[in-house]
C-alpha positions in Angstrom: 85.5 95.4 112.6 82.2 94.3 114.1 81.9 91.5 116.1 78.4 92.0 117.0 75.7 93.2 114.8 75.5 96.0 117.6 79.1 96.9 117.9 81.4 98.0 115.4 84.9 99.8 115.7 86.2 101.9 112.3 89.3 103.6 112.3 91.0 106.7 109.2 93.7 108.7 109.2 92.5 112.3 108.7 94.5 114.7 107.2 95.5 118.1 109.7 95.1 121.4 108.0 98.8 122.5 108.2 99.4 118.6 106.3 102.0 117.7 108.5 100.1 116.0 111.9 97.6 113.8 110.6 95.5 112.2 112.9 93.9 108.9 113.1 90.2 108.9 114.3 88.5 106.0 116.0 84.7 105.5 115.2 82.7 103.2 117.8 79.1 102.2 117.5 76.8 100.3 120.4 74.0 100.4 119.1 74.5 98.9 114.9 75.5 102.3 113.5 72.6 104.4 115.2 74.9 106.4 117.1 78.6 107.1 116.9 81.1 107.8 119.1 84.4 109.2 118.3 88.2 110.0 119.5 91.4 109.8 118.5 94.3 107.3 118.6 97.7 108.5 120.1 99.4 111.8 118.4 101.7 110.5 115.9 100.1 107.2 114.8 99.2 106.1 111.6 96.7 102.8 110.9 99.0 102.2 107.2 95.9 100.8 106.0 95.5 97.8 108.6 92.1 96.8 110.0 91.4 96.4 113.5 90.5 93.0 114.5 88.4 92.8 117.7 86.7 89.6 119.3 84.5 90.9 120.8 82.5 94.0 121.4 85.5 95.3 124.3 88.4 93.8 122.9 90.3 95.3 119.7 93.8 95.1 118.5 95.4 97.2 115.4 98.5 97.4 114.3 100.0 100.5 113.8 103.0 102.2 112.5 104.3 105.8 114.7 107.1 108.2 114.2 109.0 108.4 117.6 111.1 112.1 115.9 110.4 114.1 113.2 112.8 112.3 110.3 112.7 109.2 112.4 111.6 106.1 110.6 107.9 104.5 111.2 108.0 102.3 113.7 104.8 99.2 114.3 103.2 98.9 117.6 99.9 96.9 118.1 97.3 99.0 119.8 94.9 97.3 122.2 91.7 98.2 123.5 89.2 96.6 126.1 86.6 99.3 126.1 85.2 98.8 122.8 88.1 101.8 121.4 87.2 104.4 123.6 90.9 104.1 124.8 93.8 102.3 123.1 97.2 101.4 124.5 100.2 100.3 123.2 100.9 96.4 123.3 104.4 95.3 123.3 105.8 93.0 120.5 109.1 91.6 120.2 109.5 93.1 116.5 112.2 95.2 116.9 112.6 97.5 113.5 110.4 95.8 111.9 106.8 96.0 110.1 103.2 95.0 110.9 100.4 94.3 107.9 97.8 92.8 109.7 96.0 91.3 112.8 93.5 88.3 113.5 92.3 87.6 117.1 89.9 85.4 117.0 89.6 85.4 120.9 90.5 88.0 123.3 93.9 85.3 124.5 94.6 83.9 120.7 96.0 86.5 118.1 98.2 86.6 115.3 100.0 89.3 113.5 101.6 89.3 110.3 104.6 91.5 108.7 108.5 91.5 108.3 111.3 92.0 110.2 112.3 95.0 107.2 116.0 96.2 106.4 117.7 94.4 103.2 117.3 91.1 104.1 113.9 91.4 105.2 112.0 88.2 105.7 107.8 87.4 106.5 106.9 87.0 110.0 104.2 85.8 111.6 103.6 85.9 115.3 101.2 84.4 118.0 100.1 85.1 121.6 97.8 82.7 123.5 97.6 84.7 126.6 96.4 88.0 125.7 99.6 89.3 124.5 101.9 89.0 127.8 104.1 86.8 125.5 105.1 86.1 121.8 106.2 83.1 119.4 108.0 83.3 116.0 105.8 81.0 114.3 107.5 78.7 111.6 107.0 79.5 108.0 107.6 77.0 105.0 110.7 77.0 103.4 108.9 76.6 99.9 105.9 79.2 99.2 104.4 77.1 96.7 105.3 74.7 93.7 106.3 77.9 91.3 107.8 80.0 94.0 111.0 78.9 96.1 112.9 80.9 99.3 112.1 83.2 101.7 108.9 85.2 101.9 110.0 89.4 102.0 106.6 89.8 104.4 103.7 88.0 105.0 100.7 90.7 104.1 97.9 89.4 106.0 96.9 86.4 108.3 93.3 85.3 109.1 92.7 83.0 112.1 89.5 81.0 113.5 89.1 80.2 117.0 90.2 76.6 116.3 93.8 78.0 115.1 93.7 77.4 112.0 95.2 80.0 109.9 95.5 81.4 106.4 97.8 83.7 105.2 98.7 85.5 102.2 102.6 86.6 101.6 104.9 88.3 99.2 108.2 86.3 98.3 111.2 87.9 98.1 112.2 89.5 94.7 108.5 90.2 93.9 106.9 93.0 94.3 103.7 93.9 96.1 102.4 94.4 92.6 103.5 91.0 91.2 101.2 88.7 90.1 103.1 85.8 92.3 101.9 86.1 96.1 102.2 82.7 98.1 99.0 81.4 100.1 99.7 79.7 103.7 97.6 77.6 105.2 98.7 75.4 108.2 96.1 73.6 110.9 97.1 74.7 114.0 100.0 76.6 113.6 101.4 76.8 116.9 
């Protein structure tokens, strides 16, 4: 992500040489990819495949899935950063057990995060925070995906905000599969 043509923040999971701790690097650039800086994210985490979205060239949130145990299931946390990803913490998110695709903040208060609540009768969520994260709202999805496509959505896959709240999003409904040809597009002005 670069929200400057100076600043840019690029994040991979490398693999350890025993291939059981891989670790996920964090790449940061001042000066438009003269110089980079690296360091890693916290032992255990794993980007999934997410992009970090940052606002500006401080701010930066990724969603992220860690493994609290060894046999333990993934669990998503949003990492934050307000030092341009020299340091990332963990943001609390009322998701509990439940999955994170993607992140949009097109302001350092205003972001929006997309995934599912997971388990068998997983359903697409969608979240938003308009004070830098301190608290979040369900945000109401459509009952219909689109004329071809009716019920739930199994997960929302990825949500792309402006700073005037307007919001598109793209989601999977349930009994398709990621690799269907179906997926249902959202868009909604000012989806709070």
């Amino acid at each position: 992500s670069c929200p400057t043509s100076q600043a840019c923040v690029a994040l991979a999971t490398v693999e350890s040489t025993d291939a059981r701790t891989p670790s996920t690097v964090s790449w940061r650039t001042k000066d438009g990819g003269t110089t980079w800086s690296t360091n890693t994210l916290p032992q255990g985490v794993q980007v999934m495949g997410a992009e970090p979205s940052c606002p500006d060239a401080l701010h930066c949130w990724l969603p992220v899935a860690q493994q609290k145990a060894p046999g333990a299931l993934l669990l998503s946390e949003l990492l934050t950063t307000r030092d341009g990803g020299a340091s990332w913490q963990v943001q609390p998110i009322p998701l509990s057990g439940g999955f994170l695709t993607s992140v949009s903040c097109p302001t350092n208060n205003d972001c929006w995060v997309s995934g599912g609540t997971g388990g068998p009768s997983s359903r697409g969520v969608i979240m938003d925070t308009h004070d830098g994260g301190q608290h979040w709202t369900d945000v109401a999805l459509p009952a219909h995906a689109g004329p071809s496509v009716t019920g739930t959505l199994a997960s929302v896959d990825e949500v792309d905000c402006n700073a005037q709240q307007s919001c598109l999003a793209l989601a999977t409904p349930v009994g398709i599969t990621t690799h269907g040809i179906v997926e249902a597009i959202l868009a909604n002005q000012n989806p709070r």
